[in-house]
ZADO-343489 format. One record per residue (C-alpha): x, y, z; residue in one letter. Coordinates in Angstrom, 3 decimals, padded with zeros to 6 digits, always signed. Example, Ala and Ser with C-alpha at 12.3 -4.5 7.8 and 13.67 -1.06 7.14 Angstrom:
BEGIN
<rec east="+012.300" north="-004.500" up="+007.800" r="A"/>
<rec east="+013.670" north="-001.060" up="+007.140" r="S"/>
***
This chain:
BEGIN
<rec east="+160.343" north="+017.597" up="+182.215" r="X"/>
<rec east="+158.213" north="+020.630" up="+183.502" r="X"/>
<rec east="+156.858" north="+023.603" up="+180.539" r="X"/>
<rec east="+159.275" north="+026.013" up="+181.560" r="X"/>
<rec east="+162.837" north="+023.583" up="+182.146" r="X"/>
<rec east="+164.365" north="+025.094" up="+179.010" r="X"/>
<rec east="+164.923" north="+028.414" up="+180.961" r="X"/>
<rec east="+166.712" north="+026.373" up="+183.366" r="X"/>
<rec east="+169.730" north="+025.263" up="+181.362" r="X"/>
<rec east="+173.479" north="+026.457" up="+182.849" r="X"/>
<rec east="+173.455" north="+029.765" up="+180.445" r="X"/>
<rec east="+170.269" north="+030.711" up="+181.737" r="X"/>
<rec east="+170.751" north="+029.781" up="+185.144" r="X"/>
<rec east="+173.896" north="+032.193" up="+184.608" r="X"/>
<rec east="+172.920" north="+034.877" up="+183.515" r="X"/>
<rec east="+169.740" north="+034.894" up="+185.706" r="X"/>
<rec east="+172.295" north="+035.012" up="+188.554" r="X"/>
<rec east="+174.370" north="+037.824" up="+186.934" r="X"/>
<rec east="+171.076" north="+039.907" up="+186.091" r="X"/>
<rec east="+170.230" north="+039.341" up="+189.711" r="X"/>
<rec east="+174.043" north="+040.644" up="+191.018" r="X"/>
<rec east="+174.196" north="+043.462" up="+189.008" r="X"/>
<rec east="+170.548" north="+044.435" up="+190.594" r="X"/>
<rec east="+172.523" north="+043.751" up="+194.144" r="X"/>
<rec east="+175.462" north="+045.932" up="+193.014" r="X"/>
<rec east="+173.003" north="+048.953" up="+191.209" r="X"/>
<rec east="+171.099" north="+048.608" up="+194.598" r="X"/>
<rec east="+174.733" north="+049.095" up="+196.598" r="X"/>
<rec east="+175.740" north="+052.239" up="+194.696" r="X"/>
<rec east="+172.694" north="+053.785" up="+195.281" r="X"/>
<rec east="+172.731" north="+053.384" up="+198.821" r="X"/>
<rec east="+176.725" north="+054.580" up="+199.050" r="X"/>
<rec east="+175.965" north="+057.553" up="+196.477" r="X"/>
<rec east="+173.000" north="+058.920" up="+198.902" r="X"/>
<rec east="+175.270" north="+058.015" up="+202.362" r="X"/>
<rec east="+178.014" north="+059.719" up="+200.415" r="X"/>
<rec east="+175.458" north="+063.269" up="+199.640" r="X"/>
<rec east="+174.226" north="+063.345" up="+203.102" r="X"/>
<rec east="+177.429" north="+063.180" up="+204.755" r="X"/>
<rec east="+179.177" north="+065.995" up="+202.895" r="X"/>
***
């Protein structure tokens, strides 16, 4: 058992991976909004 293995139950595991996919999408929409401004 290392110091930090209680931030590595299932729930956390979860929502570290949503935090991190919602990052991914934010990153996405920014990237489509400014494509989208340039091209019009």
């Amino acid at each position: 058992m290392g110091r930090f293995d209680s931030r590595n139950t299932n729930k956390m595991r979860r929502r570290k991976s949503q935090a991190k996919k919602k990052a991914r999408e934010a990153r996405r929409a920014e990237e489509t909004r400014a494509a989208r401004q340039g091209a019009s």
